[in-house]
C-alpha positions as CSV (number, residue, x, y, z in Angstrom):
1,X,49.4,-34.9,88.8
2,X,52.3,-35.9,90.9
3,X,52.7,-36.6,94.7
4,X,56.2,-37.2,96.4
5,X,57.8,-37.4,99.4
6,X,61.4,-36.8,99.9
7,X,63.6,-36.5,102.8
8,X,66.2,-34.3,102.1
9,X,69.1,-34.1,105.3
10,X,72.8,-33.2,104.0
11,X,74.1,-34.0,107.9
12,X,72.1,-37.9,107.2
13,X,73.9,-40.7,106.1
14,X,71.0,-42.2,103.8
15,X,68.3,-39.9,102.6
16,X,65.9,-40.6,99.7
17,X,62.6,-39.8,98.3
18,X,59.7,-41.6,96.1
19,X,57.1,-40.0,94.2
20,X,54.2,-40.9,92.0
21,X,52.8,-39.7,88.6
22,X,49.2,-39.9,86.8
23,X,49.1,-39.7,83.4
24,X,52.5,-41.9,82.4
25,X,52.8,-41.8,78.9
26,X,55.1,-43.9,76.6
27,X,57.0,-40.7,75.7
28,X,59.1,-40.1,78.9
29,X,59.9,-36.7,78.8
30,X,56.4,-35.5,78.3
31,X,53.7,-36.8,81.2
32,X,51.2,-35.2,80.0
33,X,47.1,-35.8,81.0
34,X,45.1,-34.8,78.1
35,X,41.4,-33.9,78.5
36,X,39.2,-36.2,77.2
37,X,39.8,-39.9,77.0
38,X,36.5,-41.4,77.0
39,X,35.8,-40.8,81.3
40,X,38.4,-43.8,81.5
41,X,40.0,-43.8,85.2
42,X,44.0,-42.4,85.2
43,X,46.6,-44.7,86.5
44,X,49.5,-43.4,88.7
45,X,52.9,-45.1,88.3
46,X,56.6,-45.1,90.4
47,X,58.1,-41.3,88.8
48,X,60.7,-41.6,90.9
49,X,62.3,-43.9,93.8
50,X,65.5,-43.4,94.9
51,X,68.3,-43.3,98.0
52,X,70.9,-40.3,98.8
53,X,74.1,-42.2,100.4
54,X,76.8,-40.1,102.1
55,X,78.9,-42.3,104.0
56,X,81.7,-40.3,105.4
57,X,82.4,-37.6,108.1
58,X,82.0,-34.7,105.4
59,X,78.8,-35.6,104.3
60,X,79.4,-32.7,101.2
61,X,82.2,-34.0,100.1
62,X,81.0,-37.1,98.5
63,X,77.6,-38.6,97.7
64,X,76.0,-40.9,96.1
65,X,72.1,-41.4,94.6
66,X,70.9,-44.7,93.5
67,X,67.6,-45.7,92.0
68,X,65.2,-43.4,89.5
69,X,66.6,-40.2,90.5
70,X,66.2,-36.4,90.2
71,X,67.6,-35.2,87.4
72,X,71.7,-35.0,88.5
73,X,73.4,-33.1,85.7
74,X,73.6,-29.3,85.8
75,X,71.5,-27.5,83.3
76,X,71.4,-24.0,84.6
77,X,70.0,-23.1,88.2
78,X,68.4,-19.6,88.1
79,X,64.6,-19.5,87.9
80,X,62.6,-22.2,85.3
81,X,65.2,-21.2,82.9
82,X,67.6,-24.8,82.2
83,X,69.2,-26.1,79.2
84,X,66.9,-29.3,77.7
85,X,69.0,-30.0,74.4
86,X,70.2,-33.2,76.2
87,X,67.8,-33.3,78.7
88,X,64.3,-32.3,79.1
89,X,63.2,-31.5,82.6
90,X,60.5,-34.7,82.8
91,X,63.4,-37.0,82.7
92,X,64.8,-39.3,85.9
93,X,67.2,-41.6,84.8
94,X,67.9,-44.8,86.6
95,X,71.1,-45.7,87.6
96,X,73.5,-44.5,90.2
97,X,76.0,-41.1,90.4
98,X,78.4,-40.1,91.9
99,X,79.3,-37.1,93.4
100,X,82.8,-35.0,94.5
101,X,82.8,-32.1,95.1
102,X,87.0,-31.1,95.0
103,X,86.9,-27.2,95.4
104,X,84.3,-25.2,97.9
105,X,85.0,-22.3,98.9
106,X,82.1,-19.4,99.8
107,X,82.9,-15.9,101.5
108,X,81.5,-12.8,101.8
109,X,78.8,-13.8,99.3
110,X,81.9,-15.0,96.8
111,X,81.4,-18.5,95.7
112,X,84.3,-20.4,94.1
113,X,83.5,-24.5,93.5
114,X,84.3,-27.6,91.5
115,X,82.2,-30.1,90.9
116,X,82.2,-33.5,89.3
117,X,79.1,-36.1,88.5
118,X,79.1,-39.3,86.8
119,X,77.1,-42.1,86.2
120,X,75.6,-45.4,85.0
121,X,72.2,-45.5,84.0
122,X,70.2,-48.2,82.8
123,X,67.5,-47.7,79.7
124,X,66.2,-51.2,78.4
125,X,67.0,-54.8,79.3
126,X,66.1,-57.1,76.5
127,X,66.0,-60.2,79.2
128,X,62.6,-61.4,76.9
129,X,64.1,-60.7,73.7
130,X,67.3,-63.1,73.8
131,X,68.5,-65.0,70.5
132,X,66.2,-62.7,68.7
133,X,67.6,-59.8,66.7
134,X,70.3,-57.2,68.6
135,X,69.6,-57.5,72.5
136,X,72.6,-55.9,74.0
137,X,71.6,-53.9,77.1
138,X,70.9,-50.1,76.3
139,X,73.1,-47.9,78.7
140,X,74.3,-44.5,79.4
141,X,77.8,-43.3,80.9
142,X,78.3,-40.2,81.8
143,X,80.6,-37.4,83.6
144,X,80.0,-33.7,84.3
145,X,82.7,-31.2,85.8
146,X,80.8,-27.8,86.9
147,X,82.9,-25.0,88.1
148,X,81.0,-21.8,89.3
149,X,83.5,-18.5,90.1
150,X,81.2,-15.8,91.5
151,X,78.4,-15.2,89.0
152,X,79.7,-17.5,86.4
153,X,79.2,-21.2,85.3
154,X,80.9,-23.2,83.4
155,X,79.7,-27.1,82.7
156,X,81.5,-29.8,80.4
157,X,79.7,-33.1,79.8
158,X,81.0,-36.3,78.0
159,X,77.6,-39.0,77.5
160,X,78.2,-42.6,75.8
161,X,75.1,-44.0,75.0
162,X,75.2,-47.6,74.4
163,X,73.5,-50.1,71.9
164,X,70.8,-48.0,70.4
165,X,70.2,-50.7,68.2
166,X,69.1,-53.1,70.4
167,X,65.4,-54.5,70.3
168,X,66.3,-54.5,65.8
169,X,65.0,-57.6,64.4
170,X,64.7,-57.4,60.9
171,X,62.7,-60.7,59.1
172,X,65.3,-63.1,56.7
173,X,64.7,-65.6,54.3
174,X,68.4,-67.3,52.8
175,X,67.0,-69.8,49.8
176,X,68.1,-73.1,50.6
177,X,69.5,-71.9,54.4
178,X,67.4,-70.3,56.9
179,X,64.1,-68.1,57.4
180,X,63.2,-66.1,60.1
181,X,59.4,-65.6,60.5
182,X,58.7,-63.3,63.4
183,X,57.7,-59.9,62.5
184,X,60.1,-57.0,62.5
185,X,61.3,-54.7,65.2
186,X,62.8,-51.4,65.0
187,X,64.9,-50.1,67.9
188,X,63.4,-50.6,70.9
189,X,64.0,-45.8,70.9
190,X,62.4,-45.8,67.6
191,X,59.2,-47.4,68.3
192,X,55.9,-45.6,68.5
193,X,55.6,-43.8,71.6
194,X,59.0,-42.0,72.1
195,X,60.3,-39.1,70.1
196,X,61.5,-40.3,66.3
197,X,63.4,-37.5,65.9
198,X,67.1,-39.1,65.1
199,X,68.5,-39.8,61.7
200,X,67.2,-43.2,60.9
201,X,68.1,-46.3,58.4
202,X,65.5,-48.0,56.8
203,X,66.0,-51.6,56.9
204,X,62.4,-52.6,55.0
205,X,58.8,-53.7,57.2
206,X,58.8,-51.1,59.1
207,X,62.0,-51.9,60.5
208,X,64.2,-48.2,61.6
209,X,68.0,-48.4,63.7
210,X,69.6,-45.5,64.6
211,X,72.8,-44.7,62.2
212,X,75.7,-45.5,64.5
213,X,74.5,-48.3,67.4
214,X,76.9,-45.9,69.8
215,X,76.8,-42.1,70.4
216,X,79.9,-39.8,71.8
217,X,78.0,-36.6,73.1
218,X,80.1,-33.8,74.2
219,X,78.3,-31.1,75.6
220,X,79.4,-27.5,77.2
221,X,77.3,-25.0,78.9
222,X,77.8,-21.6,80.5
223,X,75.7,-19.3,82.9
224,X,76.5,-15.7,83.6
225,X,74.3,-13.8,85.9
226,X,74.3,-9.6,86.7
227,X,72.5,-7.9,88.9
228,X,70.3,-5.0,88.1
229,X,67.3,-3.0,89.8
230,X,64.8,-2.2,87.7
231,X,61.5,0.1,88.5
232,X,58.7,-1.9,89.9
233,X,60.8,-5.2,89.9
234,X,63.0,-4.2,92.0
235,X,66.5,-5.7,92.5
236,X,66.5,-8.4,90.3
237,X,69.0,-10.7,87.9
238,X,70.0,-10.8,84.0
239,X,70.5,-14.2,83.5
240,X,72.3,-15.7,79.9
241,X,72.2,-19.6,79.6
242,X,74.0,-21.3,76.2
243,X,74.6,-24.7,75.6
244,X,76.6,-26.7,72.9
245,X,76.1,-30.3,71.8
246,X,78.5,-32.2,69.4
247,X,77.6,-35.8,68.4
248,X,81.3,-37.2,67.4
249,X,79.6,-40.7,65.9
250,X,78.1,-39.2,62.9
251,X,80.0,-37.5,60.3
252,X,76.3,-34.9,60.0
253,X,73.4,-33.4,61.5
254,X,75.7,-33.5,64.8
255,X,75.5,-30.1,66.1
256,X,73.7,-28.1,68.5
257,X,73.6,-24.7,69.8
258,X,71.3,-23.0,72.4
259,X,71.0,-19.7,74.0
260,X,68.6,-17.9,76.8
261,X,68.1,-14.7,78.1
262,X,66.1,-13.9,81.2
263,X,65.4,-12.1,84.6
264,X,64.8,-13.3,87.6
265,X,63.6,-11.8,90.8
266,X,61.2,-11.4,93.2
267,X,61.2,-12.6,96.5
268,X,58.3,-14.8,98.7
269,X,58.8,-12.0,101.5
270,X,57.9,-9.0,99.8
271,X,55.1,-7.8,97.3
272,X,56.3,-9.0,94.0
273,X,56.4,-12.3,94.4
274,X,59.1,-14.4,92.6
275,X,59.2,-14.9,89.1
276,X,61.2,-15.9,85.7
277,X,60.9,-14.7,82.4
278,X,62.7,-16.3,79.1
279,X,63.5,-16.6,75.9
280,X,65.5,-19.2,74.1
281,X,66.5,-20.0,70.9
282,X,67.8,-23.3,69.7
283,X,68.6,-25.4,66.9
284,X,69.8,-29.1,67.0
285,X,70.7,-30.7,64.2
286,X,69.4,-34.4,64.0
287,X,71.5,-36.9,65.7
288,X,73.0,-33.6,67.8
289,X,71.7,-35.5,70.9
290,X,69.1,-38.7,71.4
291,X,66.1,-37.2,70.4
292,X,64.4,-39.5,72.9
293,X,65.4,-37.4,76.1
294,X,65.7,-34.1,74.2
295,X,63.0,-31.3,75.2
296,X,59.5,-32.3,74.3
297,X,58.2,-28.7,74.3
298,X,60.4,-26.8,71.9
299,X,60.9,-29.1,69.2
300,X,60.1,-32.9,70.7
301,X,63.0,-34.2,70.5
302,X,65.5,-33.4,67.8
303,X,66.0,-31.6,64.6
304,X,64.7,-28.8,65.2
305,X,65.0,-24.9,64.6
306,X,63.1,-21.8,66.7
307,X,62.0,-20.5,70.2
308,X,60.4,-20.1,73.1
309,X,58.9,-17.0,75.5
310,X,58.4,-18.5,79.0
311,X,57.4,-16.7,82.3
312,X,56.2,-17.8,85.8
313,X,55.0,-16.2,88.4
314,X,54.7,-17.2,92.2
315,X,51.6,-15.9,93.3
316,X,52.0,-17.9,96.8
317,X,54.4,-19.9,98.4
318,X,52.7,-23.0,97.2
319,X,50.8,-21.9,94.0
320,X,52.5,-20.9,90.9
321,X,51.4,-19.8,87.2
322,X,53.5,-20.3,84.0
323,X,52.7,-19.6,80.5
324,X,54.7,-20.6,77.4
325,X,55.1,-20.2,73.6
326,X,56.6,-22.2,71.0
327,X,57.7,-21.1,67.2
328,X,59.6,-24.0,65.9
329,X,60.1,-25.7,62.6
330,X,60.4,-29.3,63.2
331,X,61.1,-33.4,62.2
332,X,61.5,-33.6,59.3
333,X,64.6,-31.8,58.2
334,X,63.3,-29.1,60.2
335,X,60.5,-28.4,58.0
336,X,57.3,-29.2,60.1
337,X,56.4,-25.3,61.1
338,X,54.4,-25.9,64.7
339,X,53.4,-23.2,66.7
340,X,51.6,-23.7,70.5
341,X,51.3,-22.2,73.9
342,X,51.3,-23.8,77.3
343,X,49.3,-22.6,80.4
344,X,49.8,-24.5,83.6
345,X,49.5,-24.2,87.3
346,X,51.7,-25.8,90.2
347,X,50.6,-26.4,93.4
348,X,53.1,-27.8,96.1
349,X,52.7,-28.5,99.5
């Protein structure tokens, strides 16, 4: 259950938005509210808070967000259907972006553009945790140059993820030297509550790090779109969505690979009102991305093989239905054979 407000002017100087979420779990990228938990009340916590700068005469030029933001990197734009190998659609990080765009030109329904995003975004602190075990700030910096020509879309990503380790504290004993008594840590991202899905090291008591403190992601994605008219959908859109991941830290389990076919179409002003169908098949290798942030539907992070069938329908302007399914073999080693379907219903005002 979510409410937001958001004040959305591309002619304003500062524009922003807030909104609230019940249910907040641990896991970030899945918010879920189960039923049943004991008639104990749900709390509601900050989802997202964050300000839209544009400070110059071209206000389209270049922009800036700051705060717990939207999601700001490109993953596919036609329907429900997006790439979540990197990112699933729960996610706003917090940080702040910026964005150019350098080419923009749109005529006679031709589009032509050139887009560029990057960012800083902020994960932990470990301001409590100094002089005890590895407490170096877990950070993200990233960049994303988008061109569109026509119906086609091209993305390339470069994300540096930063001390993954941190929040490790791992108990000692040196005969004759020094002990440490405090209980271990693992990783502060492979504690209970977010997605475990990474390659790990076990250091003894319970004590996990990731295999390289530092990941190089490089990620490319493409989008094609053609237009058909089909009987009783009417015109409509054939959409194809694929994604590659490439994790240049580890020397295995560093690739991914996703693809998705749909059709799009409907429109709020006639009949059929608009919907998306999908299906997408994906498999990412282990330490491919940060299983952390990766799609908690199809998969729950990382390592993982299979696919989904999605549709939604718009049956108002405010009221939608989706339904989903999920074949998968899953953590570990792709192995875990997990089968489930979604139902859920959106209503926006």
């Amino acid at each position: 259950l979510r409410f937001g407000m958001e004040f959305r002017d591309t002619s304003s100087t500062i524009s922003g938005g807030i909104r609230v979420s019940a249910g907040e779990a641990p896991n970030p990228a899945s918010p879920f509210v189960r039923l049943g938990d004991g008639f104990r009340p749900v709390t509601f916590g900050l989802d997202q808070f964050y300000v839209n700068i544009r400070p110059f005469k071209n206000k389209k030029r270049v922009y800036g967000y700051l705060g717990k933001m939207p999601q700001p990197f490109w993953r596919g734009d036609k329907g429900i259907i997006r790439a979540e190998m990197t990112w699933d659609d729960d996610i706003s990080p917090v940080g702040a972006t910026l964005h150019t765009v350098l080419v923009d030109k749109r005529k006679d329904g031709k589009i032509v553009s050139l887009e560029n995003v990057a960012g800083y975004f902020i994960v932990e602190w470990f301001r409590e945790a100094r002089f005890a075990g590895l407490v170096g700030d877990t950070s993200l910096w990233a960049d994303q140059l988008k061109l569109q020509v026509r119906r086609v879309t091209l993305a390339g990503a470069y994300y540096h993820w930063q001390n993954l380790n941190s929040g490790t504290r791992a108990p000692s004993f040196v005969p004759g030297q020094s002990a440490s008594l405090l209980p271990g840590q693992a990783a502060f991202l492979l504690r209970p509550g977010f997605q475990e899905t990474n390659a790990k090291f076990d250091l003894g008591s319970g004590v996990y790090t990731f295999r390289e403190n530092e990941f190089d992601l490089f990620e490319g994605s493409a989008q094609g779109t053609l237009p058909v008219k089909l009987p009783f959908l009417g015109k409509s859109e054939v959409v194809v969505l694929g994604q590659y991941l490439h994790n240049s830290s580890v020397a295995n389990e560093s690739n991914g690979i996703g693809v998705s076919v749909g059709l799009v179409g409907g429109d709020a002003t006639r009949k059929l009102k608009p919907f998306s169908l999908h299906g997408t098949w994906r498999k990412v290798e282990a330490d491919a991305a940060l299983g952390t942030f990766a799609d908690s539907d199809l998969g729950a992070g990382t390592d993982v093989k299979g696919f989904e069938v999605t549709g939604d329908y718009r049956i108002h302007k405010n009221l939608s239905l989706t339904a989903s399914h999920f074949n998968f073999k899953g953590a570990p080693l792709r192995s875990t054979k997990v089968t489930r379907t979604f139902l859920a219903l959106i209503w926006d005002f």
